[in-house]
C-alpha positions as CSV (number, residue, x, y, z in Angstrom):
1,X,292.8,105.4,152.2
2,X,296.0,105.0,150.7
3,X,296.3,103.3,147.1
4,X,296.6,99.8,146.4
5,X,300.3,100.2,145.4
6,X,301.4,102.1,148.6
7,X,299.8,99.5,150.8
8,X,301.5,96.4,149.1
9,X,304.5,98.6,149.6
10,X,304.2,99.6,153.3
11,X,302.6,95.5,153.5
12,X,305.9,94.4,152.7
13,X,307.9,96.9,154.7
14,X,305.6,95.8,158.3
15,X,305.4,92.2,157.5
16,X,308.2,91.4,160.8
17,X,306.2,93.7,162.6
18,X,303.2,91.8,162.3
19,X,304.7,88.2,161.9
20,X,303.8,87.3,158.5
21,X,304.0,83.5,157.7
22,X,302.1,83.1,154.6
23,X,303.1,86.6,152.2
24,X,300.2,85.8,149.7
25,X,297.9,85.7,152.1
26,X,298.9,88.8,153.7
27,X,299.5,91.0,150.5
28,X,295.9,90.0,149.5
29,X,294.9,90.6,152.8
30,X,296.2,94.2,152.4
31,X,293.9,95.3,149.2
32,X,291.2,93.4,150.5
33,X,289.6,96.6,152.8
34,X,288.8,99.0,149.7
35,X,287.0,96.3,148.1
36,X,283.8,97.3,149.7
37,X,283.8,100.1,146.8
38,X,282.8,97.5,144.2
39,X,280.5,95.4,146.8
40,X,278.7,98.3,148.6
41,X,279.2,97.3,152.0
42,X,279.6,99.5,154.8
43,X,282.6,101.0,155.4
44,X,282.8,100.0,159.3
45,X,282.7,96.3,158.3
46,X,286.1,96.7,157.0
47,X,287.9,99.8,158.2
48,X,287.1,100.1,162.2
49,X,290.1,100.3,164.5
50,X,289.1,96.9,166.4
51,X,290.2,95.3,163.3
52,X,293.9,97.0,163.9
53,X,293.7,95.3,167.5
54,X,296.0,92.1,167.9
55,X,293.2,89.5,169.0
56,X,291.6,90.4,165.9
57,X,294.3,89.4,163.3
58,X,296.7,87.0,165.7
59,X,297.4,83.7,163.8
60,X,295.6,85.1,160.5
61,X,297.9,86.5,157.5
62,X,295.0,87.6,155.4
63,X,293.7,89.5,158.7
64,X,297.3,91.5,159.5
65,X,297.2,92.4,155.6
66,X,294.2,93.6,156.6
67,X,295.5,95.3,159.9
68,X,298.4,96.8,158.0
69,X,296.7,98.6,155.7
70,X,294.4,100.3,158.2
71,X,297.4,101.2,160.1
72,X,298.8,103.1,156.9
73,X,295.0,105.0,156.7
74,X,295.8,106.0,160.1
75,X,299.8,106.9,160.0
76,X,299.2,108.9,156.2
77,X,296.1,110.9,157.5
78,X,298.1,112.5,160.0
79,X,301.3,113.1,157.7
80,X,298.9,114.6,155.2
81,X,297.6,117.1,157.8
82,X,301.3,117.6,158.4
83,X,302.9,118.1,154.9
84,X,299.7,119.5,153.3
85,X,297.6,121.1,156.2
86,X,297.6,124.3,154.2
87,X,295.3,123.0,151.5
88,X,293.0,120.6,153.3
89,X,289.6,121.4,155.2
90,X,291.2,121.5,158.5
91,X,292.7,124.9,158.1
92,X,290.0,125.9,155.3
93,X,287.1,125.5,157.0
94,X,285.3,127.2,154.1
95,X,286.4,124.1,151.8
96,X,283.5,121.5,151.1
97,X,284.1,117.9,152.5
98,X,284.3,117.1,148.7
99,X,287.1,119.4,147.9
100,X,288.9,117.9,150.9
101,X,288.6,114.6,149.4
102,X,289.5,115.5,146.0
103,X,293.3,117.4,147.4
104,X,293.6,114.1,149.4
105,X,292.9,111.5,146.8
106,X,294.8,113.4,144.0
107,X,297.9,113.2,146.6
108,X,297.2,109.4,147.0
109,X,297.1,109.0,143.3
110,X,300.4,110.7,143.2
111,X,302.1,108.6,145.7
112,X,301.1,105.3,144.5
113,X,302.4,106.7,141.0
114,X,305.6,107.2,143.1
115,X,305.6,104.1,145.1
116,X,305.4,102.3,141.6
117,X,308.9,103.7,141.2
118,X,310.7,102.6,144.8
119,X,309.9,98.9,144.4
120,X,309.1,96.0,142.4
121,X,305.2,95.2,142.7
122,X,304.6,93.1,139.7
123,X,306.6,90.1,141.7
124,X,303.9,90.0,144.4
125,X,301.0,90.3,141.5
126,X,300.3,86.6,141.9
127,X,299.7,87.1,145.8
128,X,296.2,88.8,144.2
129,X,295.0,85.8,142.8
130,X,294.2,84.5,146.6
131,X,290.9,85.7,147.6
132,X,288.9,86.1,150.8
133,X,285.4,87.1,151.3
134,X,284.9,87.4,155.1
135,X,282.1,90.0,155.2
136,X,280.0,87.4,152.7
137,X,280.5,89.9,149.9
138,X,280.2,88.9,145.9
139,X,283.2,86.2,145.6
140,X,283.1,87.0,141.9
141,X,283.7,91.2,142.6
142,X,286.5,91.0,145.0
143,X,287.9,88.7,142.4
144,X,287.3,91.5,139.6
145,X,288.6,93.8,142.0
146,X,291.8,92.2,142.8
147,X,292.3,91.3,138.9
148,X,291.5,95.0,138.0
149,X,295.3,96.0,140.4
150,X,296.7,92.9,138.4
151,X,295.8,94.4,135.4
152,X,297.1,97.9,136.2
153,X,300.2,97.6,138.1
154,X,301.6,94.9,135.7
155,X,302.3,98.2,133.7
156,X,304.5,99.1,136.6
157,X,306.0,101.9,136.4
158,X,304.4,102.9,133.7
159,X,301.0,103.9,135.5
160,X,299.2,106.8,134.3
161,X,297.4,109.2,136.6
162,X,294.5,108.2,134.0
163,X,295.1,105.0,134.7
164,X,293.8,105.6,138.4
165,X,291.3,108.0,137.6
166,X,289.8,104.8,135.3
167,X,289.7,103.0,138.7
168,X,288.1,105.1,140.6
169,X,285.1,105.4,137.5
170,X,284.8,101.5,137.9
171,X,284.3,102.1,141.7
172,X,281.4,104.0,140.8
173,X,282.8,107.4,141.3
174,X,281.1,110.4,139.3
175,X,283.0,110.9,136.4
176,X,283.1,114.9,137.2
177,X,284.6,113.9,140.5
178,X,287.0,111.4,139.0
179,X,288.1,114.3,136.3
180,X,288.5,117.0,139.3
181,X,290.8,114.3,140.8
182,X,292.8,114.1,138.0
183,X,293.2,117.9,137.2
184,X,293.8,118.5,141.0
185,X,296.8,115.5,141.1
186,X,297.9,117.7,137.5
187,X,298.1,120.7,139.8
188,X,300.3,119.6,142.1
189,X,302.3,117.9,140.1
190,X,303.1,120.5,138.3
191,X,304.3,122.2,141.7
192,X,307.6,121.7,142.3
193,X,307.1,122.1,145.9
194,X,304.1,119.8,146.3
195,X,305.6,117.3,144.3
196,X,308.9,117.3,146.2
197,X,306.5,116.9,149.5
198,X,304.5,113.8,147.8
199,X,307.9,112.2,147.7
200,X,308.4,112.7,151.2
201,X,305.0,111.1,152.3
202,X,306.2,107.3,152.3
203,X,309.6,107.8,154.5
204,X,307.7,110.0,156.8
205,X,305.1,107.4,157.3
206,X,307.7,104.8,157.9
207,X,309.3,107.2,160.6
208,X,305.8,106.6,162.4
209,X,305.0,103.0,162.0
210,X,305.8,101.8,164.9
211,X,304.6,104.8,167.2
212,X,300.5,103.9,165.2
213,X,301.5,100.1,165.5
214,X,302.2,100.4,169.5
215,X,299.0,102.4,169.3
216,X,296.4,100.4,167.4
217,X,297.8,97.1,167.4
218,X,298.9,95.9,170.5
């Protein structure tokens, strides 16, 4: 997955692509998927590719916010192995699945820092306060977890990789794993390669959109 701030981003940047009548809808939509970290329920209920397909989201904005931000899961998964193939499991077969996760979500954190930087998020803020719960889940946690991106990116750009490390903590991430997160997003950034290649990550994603979209959602 993608942060919450690259897929309000790339949202915005698919909306003719998937027909968007009702923006709110559809940018809540977008965040709703990694809300099962707060709830706790399974992963497949809101991240299977039938929920990328057309006769799943036809006619229902919250639904193609929904698609959209599967589709950037999909499209940034393979640009990572592209960009960063060198330091992920797939050519290190030695590295632990954790370790895999940690490179990856410390260059996610980085992005959405980055993101924060190419577009104006705190106008589509209010879009969060819409709320859907169409796995039955806790009304009053998706609502926490939509308010908890309200309260972070209204300090756009001024997000902190602390900032997101705090999220993950409230998503009931270890706080060892969270820390090796941040001191592995510190790493790169401190690369002056890497950090040139983070940048990259959004445009090339955007190259691919509609290749994954003719793929998954038709």
């Amino acid at each position: 997955m993608a942060l919450e701030a690259t897929h309000i981003r790339f949202a915005l940047d698919t909306q003719g692509l998937f027909e968007v009548e009702d923006l709110n809808k559809y940018i809540s939509g977008t965040i709703y998927p990694d809300s099962r970290y707060p709830t706790g329920i399974d992963r497949m209920l809101t991240h299977d590719d039938s929920q990328m397909a057309k006769d799943f989201w036809s006619n229902d904005d919250f639904r193609k916010g929904w698609a959209a931000h599967l589709l950037y899961d999909k499209i940034q998964f393979a640009v990572h192995a592209d960009l960063f193939g060198d330091f992920l499991k797939e050519n290190n077969p030695d590295m632990t699945g954790e370790e895999d996760w940690i490179v990856r979500t410390a260059l996610k954190i980085l992005q959405d820092i980055d993101d924060l930087h190419r577009f104006d998020i705190k106008s589509h803020l209010s879009a969060l306060n819409y709320i859907e719960t169409p796995n039955g889940e806790d009304k009053i946690k998706v609502t926490e977890y939509n308010q908890l991106f309200i309260n972070i990116y209204n300090k756009a750009p001024d997000v902190t990789i602390e900032d997101l490390e705090q999220m993950w903590v409230k998503w009931s991430i270890p706080v060892e794993i969270a820390a090796k997160m941040r001191s592995k997003a510190y790493e790169i950034q401190k690369n002056e390669r890497l950090i040139k290649l983070v940048s990259k990550i959004y445009d090339e994603t955007i190259t691919r959109k509609e290749e994954f979209y003719n793929k998954y959602c038709i």
